[in-house]
ZAFIDO-337866 format. One record per atom (N, C-alpha, C, O): residue in one letter; x, y, z. Coordinates in steps of 0.05 Angstrom, whole numbers, padded with zeros to 5 digits, always signed. Atoms other than C-alpha are relative to their C-alpha. Example, Ala and Ser with C-alpha at 12.3 -4.5 7.8 and 13.67 -1.06 7.14 Angstrom:
A+00018-00024+00000;A+00246-00090+00156;A+00018+00024+00000;A+00039+00024+00013;S-00016-00024-00001;S+00273-00021+00143;S-00015+00022+00014;S-00005+00044+00018;
//
This chain:
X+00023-00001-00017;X+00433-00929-00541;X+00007+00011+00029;X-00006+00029+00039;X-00008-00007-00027;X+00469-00923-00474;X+00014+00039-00007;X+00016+00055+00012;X-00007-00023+00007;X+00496-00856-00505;X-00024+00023+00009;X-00024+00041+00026;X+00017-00019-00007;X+00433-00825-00509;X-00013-00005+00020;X-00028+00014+00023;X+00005-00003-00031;X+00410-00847-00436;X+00004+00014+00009;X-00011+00032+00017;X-00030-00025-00005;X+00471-00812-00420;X-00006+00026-00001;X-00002+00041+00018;X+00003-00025-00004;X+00448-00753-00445;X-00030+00012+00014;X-00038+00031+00028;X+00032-00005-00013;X+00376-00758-00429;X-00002+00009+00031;X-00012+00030+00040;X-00007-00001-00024;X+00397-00770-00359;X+00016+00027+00006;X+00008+00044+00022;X-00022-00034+00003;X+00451-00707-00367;X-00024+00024+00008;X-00027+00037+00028;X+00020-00015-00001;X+00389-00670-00386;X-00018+00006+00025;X-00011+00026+00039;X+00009+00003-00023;X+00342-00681-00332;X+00014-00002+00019;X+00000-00003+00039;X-00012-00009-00032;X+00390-00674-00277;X+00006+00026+00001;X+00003+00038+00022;X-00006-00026+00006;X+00417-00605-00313;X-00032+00016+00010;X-00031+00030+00031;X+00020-00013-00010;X+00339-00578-00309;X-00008-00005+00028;X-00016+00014+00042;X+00001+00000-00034;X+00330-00603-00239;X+00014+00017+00013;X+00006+00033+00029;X-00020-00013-00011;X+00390-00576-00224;X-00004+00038+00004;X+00001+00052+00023;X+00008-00023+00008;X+00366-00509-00259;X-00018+00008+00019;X-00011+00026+00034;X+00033-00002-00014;X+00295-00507-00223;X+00012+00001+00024;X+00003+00019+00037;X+00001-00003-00028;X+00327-00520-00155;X+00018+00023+00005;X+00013+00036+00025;X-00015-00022+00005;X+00382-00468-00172;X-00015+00032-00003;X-00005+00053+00004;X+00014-00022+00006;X+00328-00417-00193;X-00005+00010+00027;X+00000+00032+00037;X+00028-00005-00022;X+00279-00429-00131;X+00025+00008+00023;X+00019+00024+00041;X-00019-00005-00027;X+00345-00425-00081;X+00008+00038-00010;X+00002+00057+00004;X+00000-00025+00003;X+00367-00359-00118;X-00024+00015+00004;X-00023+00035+00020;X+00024-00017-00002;X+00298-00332-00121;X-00002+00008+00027;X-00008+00032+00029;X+00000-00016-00024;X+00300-00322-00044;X+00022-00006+00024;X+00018-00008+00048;X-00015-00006-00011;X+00363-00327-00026;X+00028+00027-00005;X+00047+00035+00008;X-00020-00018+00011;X+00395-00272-00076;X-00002+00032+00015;X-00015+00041+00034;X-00005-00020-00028;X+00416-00209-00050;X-00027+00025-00004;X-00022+00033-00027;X+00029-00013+00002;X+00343-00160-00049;X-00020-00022+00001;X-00044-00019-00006;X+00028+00026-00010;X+00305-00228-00031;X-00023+00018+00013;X-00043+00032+00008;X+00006-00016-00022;X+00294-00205+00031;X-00015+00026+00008;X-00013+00044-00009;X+00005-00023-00001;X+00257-00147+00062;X+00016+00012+00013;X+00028-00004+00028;X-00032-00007-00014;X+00313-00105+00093;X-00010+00026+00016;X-00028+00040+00006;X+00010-00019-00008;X+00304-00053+00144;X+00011+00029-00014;X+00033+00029-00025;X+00005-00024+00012;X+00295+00023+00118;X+00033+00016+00011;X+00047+00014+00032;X-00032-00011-00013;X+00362+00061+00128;X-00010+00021+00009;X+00003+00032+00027;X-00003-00022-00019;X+00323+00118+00145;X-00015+00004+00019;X-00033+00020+00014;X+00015+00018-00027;X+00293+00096+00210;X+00014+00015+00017;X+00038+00018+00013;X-00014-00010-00021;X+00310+00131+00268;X+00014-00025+00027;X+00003-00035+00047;X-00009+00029-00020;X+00350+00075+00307;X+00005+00008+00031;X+00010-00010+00047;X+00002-00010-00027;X+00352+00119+00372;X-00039+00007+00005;X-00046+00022+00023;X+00021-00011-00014;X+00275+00125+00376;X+00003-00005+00029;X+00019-00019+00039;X+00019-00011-00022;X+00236+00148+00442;X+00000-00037+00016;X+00010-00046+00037;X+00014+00025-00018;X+00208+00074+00454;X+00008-00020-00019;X+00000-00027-00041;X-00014+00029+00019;X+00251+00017+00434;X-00019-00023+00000;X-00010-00039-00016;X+00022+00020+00005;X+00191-00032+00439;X-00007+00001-00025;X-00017-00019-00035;X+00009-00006+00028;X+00178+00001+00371;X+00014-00010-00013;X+00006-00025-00031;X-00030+00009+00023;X+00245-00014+00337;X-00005-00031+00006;X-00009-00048-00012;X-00003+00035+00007;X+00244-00084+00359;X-00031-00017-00006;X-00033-00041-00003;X+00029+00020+00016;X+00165-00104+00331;X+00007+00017-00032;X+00004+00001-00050;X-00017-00007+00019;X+00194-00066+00275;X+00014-00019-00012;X+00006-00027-00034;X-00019+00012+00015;X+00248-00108+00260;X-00010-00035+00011;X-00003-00055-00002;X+00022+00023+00003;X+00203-00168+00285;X-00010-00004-00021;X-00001-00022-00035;X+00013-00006+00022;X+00160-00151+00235;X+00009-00011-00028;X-00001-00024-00045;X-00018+00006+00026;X+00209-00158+00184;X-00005-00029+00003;X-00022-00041-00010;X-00010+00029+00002;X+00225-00224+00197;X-00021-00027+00000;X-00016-00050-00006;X+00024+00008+00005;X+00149-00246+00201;X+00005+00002-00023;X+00013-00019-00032;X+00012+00007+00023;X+00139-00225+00133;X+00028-00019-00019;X+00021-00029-00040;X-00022+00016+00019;X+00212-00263+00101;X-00009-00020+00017;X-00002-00039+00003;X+00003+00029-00008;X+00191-00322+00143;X-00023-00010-00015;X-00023-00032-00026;X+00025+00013+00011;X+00120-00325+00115;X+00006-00004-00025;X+00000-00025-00037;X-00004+00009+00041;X+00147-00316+00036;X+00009-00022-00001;X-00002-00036-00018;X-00008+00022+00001;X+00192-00375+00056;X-00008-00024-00001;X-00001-00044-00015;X+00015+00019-00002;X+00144-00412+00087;X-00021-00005-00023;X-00027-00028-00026;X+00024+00004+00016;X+00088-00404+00032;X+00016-00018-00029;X+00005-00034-00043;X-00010+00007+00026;X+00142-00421-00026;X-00001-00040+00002;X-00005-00059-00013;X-00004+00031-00002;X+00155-00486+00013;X-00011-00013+00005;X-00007-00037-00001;X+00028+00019-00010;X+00095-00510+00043;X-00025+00004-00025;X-00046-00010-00025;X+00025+00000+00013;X+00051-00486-00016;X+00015+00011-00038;X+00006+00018-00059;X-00012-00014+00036;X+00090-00464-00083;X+00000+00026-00002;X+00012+00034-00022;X+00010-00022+00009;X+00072-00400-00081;X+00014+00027+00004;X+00010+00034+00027;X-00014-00031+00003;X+00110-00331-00089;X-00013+00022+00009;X-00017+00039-00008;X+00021-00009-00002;X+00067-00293-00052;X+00003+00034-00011;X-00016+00049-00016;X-00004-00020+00005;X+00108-00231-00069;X-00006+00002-00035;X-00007+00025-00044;X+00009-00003+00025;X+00091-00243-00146;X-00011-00031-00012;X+00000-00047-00027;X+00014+00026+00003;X+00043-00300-00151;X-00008-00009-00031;X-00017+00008-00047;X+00008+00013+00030;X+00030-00342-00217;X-00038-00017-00002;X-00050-00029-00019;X+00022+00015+00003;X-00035-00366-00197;X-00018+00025+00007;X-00010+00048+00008;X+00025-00019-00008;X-00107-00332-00177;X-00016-00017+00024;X-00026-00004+00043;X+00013+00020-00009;X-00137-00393-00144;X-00006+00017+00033;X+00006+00035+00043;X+00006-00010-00029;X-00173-00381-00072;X+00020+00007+00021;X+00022+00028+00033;X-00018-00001-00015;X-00115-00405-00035;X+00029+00016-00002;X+00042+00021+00019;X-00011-00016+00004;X-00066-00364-00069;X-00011+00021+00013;X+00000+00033+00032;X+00001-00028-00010;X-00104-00308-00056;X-00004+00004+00036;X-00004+00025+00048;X+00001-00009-00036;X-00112-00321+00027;X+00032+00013+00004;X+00040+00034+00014;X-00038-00002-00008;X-00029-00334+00023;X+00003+00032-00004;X+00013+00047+00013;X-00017-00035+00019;X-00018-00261-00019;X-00013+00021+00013;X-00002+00043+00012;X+00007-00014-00018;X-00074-00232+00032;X+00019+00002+00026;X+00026+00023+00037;X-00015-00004-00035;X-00036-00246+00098;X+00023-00001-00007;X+00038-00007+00011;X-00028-00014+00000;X+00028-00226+00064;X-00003+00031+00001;X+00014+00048+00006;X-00002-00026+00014;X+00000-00167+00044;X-00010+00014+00033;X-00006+00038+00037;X+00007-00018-00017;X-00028-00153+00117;X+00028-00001+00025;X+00031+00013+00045;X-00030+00000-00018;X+00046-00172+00152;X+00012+00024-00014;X+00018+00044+00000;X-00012-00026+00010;X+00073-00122+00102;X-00007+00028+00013;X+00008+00045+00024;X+00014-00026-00018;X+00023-00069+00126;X+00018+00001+00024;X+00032+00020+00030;X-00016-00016-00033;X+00053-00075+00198;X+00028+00019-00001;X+00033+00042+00005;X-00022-00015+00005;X+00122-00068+00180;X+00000+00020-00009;X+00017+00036-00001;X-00001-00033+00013;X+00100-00005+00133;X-00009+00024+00021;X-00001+00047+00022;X+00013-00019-00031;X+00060+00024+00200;X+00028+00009+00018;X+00030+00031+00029;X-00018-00007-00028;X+00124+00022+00245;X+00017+00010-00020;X+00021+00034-00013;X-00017-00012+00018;X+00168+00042+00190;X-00004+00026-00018;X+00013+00034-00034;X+00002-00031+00000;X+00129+00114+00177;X+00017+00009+00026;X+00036+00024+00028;X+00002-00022-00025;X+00129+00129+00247;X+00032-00003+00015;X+00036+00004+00038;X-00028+00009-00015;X+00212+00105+00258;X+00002+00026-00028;X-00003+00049-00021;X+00004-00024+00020;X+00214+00151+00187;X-00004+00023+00010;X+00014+00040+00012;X+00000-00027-00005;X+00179+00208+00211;X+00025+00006+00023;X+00044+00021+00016;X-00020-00002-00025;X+00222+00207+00280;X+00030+00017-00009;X+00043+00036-00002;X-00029-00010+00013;X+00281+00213+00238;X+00004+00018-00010;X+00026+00028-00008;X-00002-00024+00016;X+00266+00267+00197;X-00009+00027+00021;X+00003+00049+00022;X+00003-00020-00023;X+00239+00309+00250;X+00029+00010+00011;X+00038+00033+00006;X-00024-00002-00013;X+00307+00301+00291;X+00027+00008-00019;X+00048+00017-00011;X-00022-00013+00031;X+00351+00319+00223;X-00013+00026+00000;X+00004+00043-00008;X+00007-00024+00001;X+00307+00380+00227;X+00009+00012+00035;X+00001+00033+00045;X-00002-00022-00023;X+00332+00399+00295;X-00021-00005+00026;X-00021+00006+00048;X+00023-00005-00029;X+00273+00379+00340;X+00009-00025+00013;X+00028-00037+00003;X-00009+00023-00015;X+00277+00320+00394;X-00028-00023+00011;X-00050-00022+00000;X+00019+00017+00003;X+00237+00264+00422;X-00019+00012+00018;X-00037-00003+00023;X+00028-00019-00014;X+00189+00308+00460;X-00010+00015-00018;X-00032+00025-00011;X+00012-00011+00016;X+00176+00345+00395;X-00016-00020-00013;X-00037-00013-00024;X+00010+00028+00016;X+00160+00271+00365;X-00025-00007+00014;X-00048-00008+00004;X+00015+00013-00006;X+00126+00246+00412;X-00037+00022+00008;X-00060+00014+00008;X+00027-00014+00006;X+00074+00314+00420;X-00015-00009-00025;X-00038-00018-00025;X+00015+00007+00016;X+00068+00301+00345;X-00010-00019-00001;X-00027-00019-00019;X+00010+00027+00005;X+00049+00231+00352;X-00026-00004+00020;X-00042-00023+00018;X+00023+00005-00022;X+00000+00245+00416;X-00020+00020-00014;X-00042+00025-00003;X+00018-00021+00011;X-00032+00296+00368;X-00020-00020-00024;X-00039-00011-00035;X+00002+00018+00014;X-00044+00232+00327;X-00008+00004-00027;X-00025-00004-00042;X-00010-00010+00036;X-00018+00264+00264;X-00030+00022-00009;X-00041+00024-00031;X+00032-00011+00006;X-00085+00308+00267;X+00009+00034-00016;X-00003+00047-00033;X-00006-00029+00020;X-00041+00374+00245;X-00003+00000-00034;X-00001-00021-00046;X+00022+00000+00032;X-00071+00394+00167;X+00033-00018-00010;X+00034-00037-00025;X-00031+00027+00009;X+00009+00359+00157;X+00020+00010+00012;X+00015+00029+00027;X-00027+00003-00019;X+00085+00356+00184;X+00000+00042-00004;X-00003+00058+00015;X-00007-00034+00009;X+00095+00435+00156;X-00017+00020+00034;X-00007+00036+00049;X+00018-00016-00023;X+00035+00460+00213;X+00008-00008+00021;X+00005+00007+00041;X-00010+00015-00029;X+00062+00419+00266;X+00025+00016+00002;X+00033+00024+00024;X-00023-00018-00009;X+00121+00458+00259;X-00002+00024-00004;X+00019+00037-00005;X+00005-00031+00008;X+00094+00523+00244;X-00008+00006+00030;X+00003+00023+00044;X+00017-00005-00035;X+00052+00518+00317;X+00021-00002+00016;X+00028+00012+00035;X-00030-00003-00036;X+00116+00492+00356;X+00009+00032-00001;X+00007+00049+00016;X-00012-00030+00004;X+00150+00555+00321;X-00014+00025+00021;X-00004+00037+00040;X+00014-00017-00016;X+00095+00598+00347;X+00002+00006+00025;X+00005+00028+00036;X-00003+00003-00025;X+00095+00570+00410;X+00029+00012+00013;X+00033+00020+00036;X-00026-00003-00025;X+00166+00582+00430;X+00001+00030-00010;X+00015+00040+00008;X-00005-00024+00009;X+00168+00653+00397;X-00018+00010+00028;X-00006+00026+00042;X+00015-00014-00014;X+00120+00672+00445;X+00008-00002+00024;X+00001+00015+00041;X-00004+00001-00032;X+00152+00644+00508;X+00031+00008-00007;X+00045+00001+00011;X-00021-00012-00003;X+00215+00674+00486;X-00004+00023+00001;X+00013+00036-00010;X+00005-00026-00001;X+00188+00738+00499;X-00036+00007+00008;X-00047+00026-00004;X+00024+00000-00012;X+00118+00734+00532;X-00008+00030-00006;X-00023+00034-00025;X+00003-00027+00001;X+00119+00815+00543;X-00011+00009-00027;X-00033+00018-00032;X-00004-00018+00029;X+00132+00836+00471;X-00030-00022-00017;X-00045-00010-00032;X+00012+00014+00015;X+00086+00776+00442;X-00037+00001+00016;X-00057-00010+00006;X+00025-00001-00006;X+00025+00791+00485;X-00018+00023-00017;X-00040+00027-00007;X+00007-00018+00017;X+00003+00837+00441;X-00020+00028+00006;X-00028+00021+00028;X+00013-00019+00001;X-00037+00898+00443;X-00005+00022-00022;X+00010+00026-00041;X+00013-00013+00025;X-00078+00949+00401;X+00014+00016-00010;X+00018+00037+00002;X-00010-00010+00027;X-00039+00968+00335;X+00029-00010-00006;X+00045-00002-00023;X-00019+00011+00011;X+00014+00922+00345;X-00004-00018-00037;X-00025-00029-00045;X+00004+00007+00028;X+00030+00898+00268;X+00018-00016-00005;X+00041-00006-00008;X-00024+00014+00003;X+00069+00840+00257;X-00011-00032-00022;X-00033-00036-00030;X+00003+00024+00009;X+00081+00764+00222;X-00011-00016+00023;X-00014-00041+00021;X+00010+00021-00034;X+00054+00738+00298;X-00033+00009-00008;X-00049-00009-00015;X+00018+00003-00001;X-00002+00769+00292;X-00017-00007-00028;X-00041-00012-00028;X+00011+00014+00032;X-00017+00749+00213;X-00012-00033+00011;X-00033-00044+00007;X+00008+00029-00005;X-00015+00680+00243;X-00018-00006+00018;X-00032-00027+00017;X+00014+00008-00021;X-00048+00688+00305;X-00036+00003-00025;X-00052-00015-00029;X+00023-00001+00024;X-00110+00714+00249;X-00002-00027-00004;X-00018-00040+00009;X+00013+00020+00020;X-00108+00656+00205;X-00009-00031+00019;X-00022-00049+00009;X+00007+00010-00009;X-00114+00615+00261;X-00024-00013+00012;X-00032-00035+00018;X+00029-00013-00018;X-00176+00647+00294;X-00016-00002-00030;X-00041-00001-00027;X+00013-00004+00010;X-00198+00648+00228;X-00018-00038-00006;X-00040-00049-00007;X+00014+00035+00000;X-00197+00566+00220;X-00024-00011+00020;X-00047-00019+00014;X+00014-00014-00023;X-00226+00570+00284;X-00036+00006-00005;X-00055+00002+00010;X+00034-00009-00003;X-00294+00596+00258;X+00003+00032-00004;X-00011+00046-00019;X+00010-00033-00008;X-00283+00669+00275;X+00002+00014-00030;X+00021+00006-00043;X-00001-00012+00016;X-00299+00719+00214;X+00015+00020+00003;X+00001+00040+00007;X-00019-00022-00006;X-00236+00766+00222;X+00018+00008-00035;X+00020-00008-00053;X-00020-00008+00018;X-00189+00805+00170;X+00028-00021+00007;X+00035-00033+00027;X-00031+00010-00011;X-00121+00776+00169;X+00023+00021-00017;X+00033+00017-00039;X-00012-00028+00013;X-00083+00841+00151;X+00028-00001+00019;X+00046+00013+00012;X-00021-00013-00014;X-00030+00831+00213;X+00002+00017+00013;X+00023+00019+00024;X+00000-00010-00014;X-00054+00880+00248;X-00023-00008+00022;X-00041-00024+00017;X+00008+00022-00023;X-00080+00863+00319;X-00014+00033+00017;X-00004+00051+00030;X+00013-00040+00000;X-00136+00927+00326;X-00038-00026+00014;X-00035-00049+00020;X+00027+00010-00018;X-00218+00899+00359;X+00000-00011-00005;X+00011-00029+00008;X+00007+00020+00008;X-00239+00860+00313;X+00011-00032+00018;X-00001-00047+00033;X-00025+00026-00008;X-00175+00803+00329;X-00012+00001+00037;X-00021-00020+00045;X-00001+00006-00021;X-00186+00820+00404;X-00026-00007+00010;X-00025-00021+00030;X+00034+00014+00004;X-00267+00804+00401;X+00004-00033-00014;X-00010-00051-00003;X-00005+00027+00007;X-00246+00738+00363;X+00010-00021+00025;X+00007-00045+00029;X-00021+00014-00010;X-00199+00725+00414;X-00010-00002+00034;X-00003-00017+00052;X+00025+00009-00024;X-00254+00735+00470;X-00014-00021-00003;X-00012-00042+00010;X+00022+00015+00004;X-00302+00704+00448;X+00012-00033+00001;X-00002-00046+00016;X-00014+00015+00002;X-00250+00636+00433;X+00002-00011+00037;X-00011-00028+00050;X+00006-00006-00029;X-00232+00649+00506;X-00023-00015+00016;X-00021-00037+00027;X+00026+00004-00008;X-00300+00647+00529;X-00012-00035-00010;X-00023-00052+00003;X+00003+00029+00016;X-00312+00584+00492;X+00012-00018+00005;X+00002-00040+00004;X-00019+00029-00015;X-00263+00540+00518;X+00005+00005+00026;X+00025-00006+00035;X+00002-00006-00026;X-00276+00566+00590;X+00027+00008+00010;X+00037-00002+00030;X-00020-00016-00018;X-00217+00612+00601;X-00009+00030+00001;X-00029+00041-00008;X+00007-00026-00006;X-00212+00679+00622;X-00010+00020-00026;X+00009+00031-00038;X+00010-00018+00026;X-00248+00721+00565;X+00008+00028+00001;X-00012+00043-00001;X-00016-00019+00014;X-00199+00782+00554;X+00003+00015-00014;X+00004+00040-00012;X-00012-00002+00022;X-00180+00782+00498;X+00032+00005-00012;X+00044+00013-00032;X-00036-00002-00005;X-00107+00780+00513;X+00017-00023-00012;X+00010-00046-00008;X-00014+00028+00005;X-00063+00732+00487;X+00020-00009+00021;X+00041+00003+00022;X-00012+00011-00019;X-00036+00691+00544;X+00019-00032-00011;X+00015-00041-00033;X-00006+00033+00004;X+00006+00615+00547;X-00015-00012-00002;X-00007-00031-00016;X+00029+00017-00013;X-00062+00582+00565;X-00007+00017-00024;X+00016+00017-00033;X+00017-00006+00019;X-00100+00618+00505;X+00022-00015-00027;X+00016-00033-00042;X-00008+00020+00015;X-00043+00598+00464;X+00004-00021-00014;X+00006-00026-00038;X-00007+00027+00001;X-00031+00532+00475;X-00032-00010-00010;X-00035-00030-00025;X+00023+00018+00012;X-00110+00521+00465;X+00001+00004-00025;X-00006-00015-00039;X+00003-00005+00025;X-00102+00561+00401;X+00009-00026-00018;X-00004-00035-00037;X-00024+00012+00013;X-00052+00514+00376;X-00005-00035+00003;X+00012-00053-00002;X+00006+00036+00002;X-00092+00438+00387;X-00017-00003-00019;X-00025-00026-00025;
//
């Protein structure tokens, strides 16, 4: 009789043992955690960012912790449906959101600066508030831009110049509204587009391509 106590008792301390062994692995094993992104630019612009960033983090592993222990619940893969489950698995799911917000825009940073540009190219794109059609146009317009002030003279263009500047300056004017060819060559039509544009955003109406016509082309 005392034998099988023995084991009874064996038993039930082994599954306790098990269950508290599980729930401690479950978020203490190694990918518990949410871990910051490796490819994060750790030199951004505005370190206020990096550190609600990595705040962030530690909001949402504090809340999983807290929900497991104050309420049972896994919020990262919940076993229930019940109301209160679903508030917990809501306000994990909107701490997550933050961290995913600051961890594009430490992302983009990074990849930008692996391409060569710096935090004044970042931070135009970010005051443009990502409004370019995507990352590719944002760097097609900087391109533009500096081609042109590396050579003002040659890039102001005039009638029957024919080039890849003025293909682009076209498709621009064409987004724009204006009904133009985009053939590359830079003949009335383009320089009536490029009035009229001009005229429209209250600069000098020309039809010249200047820095100031540019730069509006290009918001």
């Amino acid at each position: 009789m005392k034998q099988i106590i023995i084991v009874l008792l064996a038993a039930i301390v082994l599954i306790l043992g098990y269950n508290l062994y599980s729930d401690y692995h479950r978020f203490h094993s190694p990918g518990s955690d949410y871990v910051s992104n490796q490819k994060i630019d750790l030199n951004y612009h505005d370190e206020t960012i990096l550190q609600n960033y990595h705040q962030a983090i530690e909001d949402v592993n504090g809340f999983v912790r807290l929900s497991w222990v104050n309420n049972d619940v896994d919020v990262r893969n919940p076993d229930d449906d019940d109301d209160d489950t679903k508030a917990l698995v809501n306000e994990y799911a909107k701490k997550l959101g933050v961290v995913k917000m600051y961890e594009k825009r430490l992302i983009q940073s990074a990849k930008m600066k692996s391409e060569g540009l710096n935090d004044k190219d970042v931070i135009a794109f970010e005051e443009s508030g990502y409004k370019a059609k995507d990352y590719n146009e944002f760097i097609k317009r900087k391109f533009l831009m500096e081609t042109f002030k590396s050579n003002p003279e040659k890039y102001s263009l005039k009638v029957g110049d024919f080039s890849s500047f003025v293909y682009e300056l076209q498709k621009i004017l064409v987004k724009k509204g204006y009904n133009i060819p985009v053939d590359g060559l830079f003949k009335q039509t383009t320089i009536e587009a490029l009035g009229a544009f001009e005229q429209k955003n209250g600069l000098f109406p020309d039809g010249k391509l200047d820095a100031v016509t540019l730069d509006y082309l290009l918001r």
